[in-house]
C-alpha positions in Angstrom: -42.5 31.3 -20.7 -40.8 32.1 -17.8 -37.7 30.2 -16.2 -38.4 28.8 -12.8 -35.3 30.3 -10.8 -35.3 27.0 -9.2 -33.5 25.1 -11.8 -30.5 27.9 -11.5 -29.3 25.2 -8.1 -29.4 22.1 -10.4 -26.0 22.4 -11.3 -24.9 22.9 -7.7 -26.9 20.0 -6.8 -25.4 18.0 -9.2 -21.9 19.1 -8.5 -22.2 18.0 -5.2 -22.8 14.7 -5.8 -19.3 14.5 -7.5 -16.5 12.9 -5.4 -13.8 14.5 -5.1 -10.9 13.2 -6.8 -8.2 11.5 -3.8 -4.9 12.0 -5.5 -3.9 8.9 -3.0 -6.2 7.1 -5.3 -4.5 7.4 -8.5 -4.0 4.2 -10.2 -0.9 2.6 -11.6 -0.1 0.8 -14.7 0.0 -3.2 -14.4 4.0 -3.2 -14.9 4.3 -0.7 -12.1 2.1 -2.7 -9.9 4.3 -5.4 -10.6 7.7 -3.9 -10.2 6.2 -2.5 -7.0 4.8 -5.7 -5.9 8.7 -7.5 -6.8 10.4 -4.5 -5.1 8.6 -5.3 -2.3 8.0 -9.0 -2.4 12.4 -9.1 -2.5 12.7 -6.8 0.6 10.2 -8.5 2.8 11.8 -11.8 1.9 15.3 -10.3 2.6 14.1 -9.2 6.3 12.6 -12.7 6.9 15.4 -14.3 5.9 13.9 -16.1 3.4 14.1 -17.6 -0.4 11.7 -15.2 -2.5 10.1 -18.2 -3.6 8.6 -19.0 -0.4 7.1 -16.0 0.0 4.4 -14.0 -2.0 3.2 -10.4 -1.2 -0.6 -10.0 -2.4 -1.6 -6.3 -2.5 -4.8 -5.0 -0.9 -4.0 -1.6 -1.5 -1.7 0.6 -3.6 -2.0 4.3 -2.6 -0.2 6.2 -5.1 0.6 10.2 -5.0 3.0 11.7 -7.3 6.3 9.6 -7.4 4.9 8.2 -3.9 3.3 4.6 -3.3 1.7 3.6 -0.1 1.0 0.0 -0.5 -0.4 -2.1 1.5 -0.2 -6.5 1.3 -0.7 -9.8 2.6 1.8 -12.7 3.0 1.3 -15.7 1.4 3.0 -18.7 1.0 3.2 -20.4 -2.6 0.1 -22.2 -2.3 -1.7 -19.1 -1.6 -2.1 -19.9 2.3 -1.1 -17.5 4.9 2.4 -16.8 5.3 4.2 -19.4 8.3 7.4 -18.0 9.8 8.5 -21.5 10.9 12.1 -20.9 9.9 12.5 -17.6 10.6 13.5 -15.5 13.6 10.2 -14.3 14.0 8.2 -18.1 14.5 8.2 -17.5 18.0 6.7 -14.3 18.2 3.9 -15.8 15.2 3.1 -18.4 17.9 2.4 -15.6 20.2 -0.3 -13.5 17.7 2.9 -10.7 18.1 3.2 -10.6 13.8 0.3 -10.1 11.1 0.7 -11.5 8.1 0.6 -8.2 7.0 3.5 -6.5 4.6 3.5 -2.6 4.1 5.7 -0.6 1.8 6.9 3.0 1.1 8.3 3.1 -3.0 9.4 6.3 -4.0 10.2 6.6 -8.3 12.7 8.6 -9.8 10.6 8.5 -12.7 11.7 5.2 -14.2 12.4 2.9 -11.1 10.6 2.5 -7.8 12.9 2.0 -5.1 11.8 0.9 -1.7 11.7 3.6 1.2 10.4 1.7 4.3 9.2 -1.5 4.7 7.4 -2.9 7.7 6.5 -7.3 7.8 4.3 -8.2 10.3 3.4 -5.6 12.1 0.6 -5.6 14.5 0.5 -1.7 15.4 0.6 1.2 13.2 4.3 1.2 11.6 3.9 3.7 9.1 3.1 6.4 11.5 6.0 8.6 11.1 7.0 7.9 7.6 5.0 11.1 6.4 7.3 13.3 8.2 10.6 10.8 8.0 10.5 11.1 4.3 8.4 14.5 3.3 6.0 11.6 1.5 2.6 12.7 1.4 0.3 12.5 4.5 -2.6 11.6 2.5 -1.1 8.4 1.5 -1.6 7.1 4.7 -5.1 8.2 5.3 
């Protein structure tokens, strides 16, 4: 019988298909999510001048690479609504459309804490353009 050279591609073909693996991808544990998410959640409620328990961060994204986390929430308020900022010094700018409810983080671990790099609440442009190079933290966590 002889062996039809096309098969030899199949492999190749098949390979293909693989995604690569995004080490900005890599997935964390639920008690790192959670100390991330409190790290966080404390810091944004710091900078709004705030009780923590008016204020809950919701991830949509955590990017993790290495000892580096990218993540990426919404603002709630206790009942699960969107975040007000009556209260705080940035109401009057809310009113305006000039804040998102949008909270974005930098954590960085020493390999048993993460500790908060940057922080950005309510930004409306592209805050964490720089951190990259600020903080040698991996550019593809921010892709």
């Amino acid at each position: 019988m002889k062996f039809p050279t096309k098969w030899l591609a199949l492999p190749v073909v098949c390979l293909s298909m693989v995604p690569p693996t995004d080490a900005a991808t890599v997935t964390v544990t639920p008690a790192e999510r959670d100390a991330m998410v409190a790290t966080t959640s404390a810091a944004a409620a710091k900078a709004l001048k705030v009780e923590a328990a008016q204020l809950r961060v919701v991830p949509e994204q955590i990017k993790r690479h290495g000892n580096w986390v990218f993540l990426t929430a919404q603002m709630q308020d206790p009942a699960g609504k969107r975040f007000d900022y009556a209260g705080t010094d940035r109401h009057d700018a809310a009113q305006a459309g000039g804040v998102s409810s949008l909270c974005v983080a930098l954590l960085h671990s020493d390999g048993t804490v993460w500790k908060l790099v940057e922080l950005a609440v309510g930004p409306t442009d592209v805050a964490w353009e720089g951190w990259a190079a600020a903080h040698k933290a991996p550019a593809e966590l921010f892709q």
